[in-house]
C-alpha positions as CSV (number, residue, x, y, z in Angstrom):
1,X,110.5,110.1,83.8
2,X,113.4,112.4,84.6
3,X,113.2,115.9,85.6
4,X,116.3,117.7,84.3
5,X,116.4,120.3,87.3
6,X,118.6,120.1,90.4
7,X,118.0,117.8,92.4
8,X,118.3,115.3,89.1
9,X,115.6,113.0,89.8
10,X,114.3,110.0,88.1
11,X,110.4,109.2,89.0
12,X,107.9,106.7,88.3
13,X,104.3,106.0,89.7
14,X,101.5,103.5,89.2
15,X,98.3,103.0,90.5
16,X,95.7,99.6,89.6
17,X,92.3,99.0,90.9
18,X,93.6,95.6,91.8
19,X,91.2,92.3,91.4
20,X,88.8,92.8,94.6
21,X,87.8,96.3,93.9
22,X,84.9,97.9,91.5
23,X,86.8,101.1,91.6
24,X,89.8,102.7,92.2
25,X,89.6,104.7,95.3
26,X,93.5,106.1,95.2
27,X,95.3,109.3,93.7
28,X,98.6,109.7,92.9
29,X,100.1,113.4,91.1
30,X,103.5,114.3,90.4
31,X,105.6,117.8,89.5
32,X,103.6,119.1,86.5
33,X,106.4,121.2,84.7
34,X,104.3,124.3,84.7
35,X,104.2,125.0,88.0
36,X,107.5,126.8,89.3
37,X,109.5,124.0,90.7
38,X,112.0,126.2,91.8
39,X,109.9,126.3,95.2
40,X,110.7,122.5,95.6
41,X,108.9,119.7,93.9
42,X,106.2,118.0,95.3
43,X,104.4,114.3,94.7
44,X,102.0,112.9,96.7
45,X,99.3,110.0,97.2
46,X,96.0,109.7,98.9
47,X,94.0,106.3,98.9
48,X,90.0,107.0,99.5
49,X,88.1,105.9,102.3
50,X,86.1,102.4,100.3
51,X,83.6,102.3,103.4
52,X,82.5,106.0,102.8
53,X,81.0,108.2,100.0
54,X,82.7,109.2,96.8
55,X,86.2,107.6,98.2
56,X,88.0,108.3,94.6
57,X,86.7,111.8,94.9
58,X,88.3,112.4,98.3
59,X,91.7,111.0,97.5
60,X,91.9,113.4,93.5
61,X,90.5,116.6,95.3
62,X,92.8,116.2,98.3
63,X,95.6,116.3,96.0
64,X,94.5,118.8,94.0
65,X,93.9,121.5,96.8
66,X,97.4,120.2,98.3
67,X,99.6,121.1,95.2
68,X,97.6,124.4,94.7
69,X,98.3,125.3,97.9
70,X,102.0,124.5,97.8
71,X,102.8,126.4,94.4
72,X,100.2,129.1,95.0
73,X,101.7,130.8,98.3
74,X,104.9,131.2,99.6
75,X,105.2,130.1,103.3
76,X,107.9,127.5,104.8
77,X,107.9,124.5,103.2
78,X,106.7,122.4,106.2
79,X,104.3,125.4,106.8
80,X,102.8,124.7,103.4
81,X,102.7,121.1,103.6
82,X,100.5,121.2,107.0
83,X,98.0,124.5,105.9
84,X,97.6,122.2,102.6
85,X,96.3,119.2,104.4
86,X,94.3,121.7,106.4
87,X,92.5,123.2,103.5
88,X,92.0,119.9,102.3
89,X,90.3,119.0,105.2
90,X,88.0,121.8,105.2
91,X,87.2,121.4,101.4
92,X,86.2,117.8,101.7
93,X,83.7,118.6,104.6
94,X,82.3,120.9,102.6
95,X,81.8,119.0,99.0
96,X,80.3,116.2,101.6
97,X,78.0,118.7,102.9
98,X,77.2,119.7,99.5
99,X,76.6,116.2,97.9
100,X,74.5,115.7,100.5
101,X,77.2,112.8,101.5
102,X,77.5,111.3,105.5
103,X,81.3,111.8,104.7
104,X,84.5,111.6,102.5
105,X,87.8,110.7,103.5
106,X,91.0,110.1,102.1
107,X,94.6,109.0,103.6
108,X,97.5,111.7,102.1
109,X,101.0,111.3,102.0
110,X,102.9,114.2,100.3
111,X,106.5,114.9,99.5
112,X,108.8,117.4,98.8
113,X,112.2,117.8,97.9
114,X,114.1,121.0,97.9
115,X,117.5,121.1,97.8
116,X,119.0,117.8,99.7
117,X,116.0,117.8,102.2
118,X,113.0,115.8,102.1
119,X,110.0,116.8,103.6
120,X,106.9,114.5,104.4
121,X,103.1,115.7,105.5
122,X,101.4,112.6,106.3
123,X,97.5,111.5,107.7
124,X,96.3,108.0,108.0
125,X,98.1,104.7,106.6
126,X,100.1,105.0,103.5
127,X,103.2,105.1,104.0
128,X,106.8,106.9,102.8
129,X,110.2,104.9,103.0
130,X,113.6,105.8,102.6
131,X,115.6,103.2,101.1
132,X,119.7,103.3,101.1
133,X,121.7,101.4,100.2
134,X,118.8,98.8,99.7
135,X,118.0,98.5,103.1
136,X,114.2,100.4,103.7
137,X,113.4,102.8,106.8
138,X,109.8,103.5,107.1
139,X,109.7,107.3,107.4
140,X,105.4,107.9,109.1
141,X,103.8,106.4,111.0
142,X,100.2,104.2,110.9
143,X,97.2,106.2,111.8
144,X,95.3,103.1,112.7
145,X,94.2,101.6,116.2
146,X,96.9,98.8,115.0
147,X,99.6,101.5,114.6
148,X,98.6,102.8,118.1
149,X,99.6,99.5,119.2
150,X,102.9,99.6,117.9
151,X,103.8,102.5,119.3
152,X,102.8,101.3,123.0
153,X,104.9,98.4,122.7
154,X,102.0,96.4,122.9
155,X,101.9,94.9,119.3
156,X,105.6,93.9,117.4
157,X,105.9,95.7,113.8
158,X,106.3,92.8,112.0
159,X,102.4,91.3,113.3
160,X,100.8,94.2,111.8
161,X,100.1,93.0,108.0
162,X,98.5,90.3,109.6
163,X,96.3,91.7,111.9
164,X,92.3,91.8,111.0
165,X,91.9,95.5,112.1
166,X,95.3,96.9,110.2
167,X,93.0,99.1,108.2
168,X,91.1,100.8,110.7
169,X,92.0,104.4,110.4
170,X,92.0,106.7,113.3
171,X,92.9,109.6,111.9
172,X,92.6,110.7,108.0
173,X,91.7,113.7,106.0
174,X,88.1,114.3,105.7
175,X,86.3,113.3,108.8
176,X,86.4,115.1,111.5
177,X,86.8,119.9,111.5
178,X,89.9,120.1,112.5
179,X,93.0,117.0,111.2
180,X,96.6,117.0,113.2
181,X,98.9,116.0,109.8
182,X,102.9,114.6,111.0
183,X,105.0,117.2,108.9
184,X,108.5,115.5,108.8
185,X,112.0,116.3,107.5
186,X,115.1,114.7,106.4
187,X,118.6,114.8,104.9
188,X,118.8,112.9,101.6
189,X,122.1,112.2,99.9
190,X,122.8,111.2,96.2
191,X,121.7,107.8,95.7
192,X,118.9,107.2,97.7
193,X,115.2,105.7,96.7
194,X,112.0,107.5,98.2
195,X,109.3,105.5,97.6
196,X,105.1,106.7,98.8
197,X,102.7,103.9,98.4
198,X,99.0,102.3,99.7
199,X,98.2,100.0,102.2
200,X,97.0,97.8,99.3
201,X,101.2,97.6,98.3
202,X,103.1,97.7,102.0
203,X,100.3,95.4,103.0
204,X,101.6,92.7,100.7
205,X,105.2,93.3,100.5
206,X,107.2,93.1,103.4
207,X,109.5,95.8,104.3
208,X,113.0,94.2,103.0
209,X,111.5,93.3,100.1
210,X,110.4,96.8,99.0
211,X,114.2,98.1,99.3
212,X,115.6,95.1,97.4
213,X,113.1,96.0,94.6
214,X,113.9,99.5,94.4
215,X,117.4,99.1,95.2
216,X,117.9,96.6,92.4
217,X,115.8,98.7,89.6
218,X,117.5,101.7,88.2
219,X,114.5,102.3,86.0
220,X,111.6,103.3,89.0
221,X,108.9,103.1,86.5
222,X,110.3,99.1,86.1
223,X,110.4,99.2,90.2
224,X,107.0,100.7,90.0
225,X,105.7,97.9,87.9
226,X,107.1,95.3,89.8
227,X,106.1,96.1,93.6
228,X,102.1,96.8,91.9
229,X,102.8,93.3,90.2
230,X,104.2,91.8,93.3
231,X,101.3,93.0,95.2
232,X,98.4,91.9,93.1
233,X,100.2,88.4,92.6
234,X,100.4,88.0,96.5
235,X,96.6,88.8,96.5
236,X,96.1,92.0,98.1
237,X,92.6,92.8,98.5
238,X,92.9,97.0,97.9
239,X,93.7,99.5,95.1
240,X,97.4,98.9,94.6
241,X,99.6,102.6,94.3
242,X,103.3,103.8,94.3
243,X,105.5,106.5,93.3
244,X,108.9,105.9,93.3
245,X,112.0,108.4,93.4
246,X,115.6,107.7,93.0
247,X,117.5,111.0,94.3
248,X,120.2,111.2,91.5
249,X,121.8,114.4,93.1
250,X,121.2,116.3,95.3
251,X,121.5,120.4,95.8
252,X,123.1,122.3,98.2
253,X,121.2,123.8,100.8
254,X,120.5,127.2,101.0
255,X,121.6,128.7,104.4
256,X,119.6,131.3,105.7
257,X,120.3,135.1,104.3
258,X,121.2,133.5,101.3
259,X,119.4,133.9,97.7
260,X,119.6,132.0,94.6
261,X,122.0,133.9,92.5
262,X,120.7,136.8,90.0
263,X,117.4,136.5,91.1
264,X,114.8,139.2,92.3
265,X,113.4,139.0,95.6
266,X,109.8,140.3,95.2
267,X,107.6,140.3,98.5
268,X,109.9,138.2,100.1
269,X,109.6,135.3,97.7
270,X,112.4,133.0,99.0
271,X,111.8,133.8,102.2
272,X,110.9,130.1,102.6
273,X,114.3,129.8,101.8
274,X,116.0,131.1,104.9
275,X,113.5,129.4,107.4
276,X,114.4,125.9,106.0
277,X,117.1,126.5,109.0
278,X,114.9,126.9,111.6
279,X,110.9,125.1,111.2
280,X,110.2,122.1,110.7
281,X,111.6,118.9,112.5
282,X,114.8,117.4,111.2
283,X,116.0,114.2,111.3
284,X,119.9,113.7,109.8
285,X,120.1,109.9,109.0
């Protein structure tokens, strides 16, 4: 699918219950054209706890209070992005509570782009990447007591697919009052591939093999198709989901005490705009 609004993007997204699952536990949602995309455009995935209550519940209504928030207010993007994972948070305690349910919890990984930035709100273990030039940069980082290994030094990258507790989650949306979400940001140039997938797809594919996919697909719905394929073939034993981007162009930024051309400024309504410059964390690459 192409949206034919600056940035030009080309997008494409699947999600399969896979061949060891009764259900499908992940969420995936895209720009829906009637929300104002001006504001920035925003997909995301969520992949639902199997080993708790109502796990495809968790992942859909995650989603759906994340995007709600997003095009219903008007704060900073990365702002946006971390109160939206918040609310989330607090909603799924509550529908638990109401259900009668121990607990519900979801992983969420969420980006925007708006102008030639890319912004990322991430809990638990899916994962975004950044692939250029067909070489792939994981962009988060593992919520897991595996991934906490890692980051010590104590456990090499490359041993984590194969380690027995690579799914134990240590931090995710839904399970504890208050969630600490990694809001990111980045430069993107024309050309690149953003691609937001499951543990049940990155847990199957290696790294290298994700970016030669993408890189080599200029249809991401084929790309799309082939990774779930890949994935399911390989025998991975989860719900199998990915969204894939290719950044055809990319708009200028809009420096602060600017304003998009002829338009009013009701209430401040780009404000957002002009504090791109200054919150959030950026990362040039």
């Amino acid at each position: 699918m192409t949206l034919g609004i600056a940035p030009g993007i080309d997008f494409g997204g699947l999600s399969e219950t896979g061949t060891v699952r009764e259900e499908n536990q992940d969420s995936i949602r895209v720009p829906d054209p009637s929300l104002p995309l001006e504001r920035g455009l925003l997909w995301a995935l969520a992949d639902g706890m199997g080993g708790l209550s109502h796990g495809k519940l968790a992942s859909s209504l995650a989603l759906e209070v994340i995007y709600e928030e997003f095009y219903g207010a008007q704060n900073p993007i990365p702002r946006s992005l971390g109160k939206g994972i918040e609310s989330a948070n607090a909603k799924l305690l509550s529908r638990a509570t109401g259900l009668g349910a121990a607990r519900m919890g979801t992983t969420v990984t969420a980006a925007i782009v708006s102008g030639d930035r890319l912004h990322i709100g991430h809990v638990g273990d899916s994962r975004a990447y950044l692939i250029r030039q067909g070489r792939a940069r994981c962009l988060t980082s593992d919520h897991t007591m595996v991934g906490d290994l890692v980051r010590m030094k104590v456990l090499s990258p490359d041993k984590v697919r194969s380690h027995a507790q690579r799914s134990i989650l240590n931090r995710a949306v839904g399970l504890e009052l208050f969630v600490r979400a990694d809001i990111l940001e980045f430069r993107i140039v024309s050309g690149d591939r953003v691609l937001l997938c499951s543990d049940g797809l990155w847990g199957s594919i290696e790294d290298e093999e994700l970016g030669e996919i993408v890189r080599s697909r200029d249809d991401p719905d084929e790309a799309s198709r082939e990774l779930v394929d890949l994935a399911l073939e390989r025998g991975s034993d989860d719900n199998v989901s990915v969204i894939v981007l290719n950044i055809n162009r990319t708009a200028p930024r809009i420096e602060e005490g600017t304003r998009p051309k002829g338009r009013e400024r009701p209430n401040g309504r780009f404000g957002w705009l002009a504090a791109l410059t200054k919150r959030g964390r950026s990362v040039i690459i």
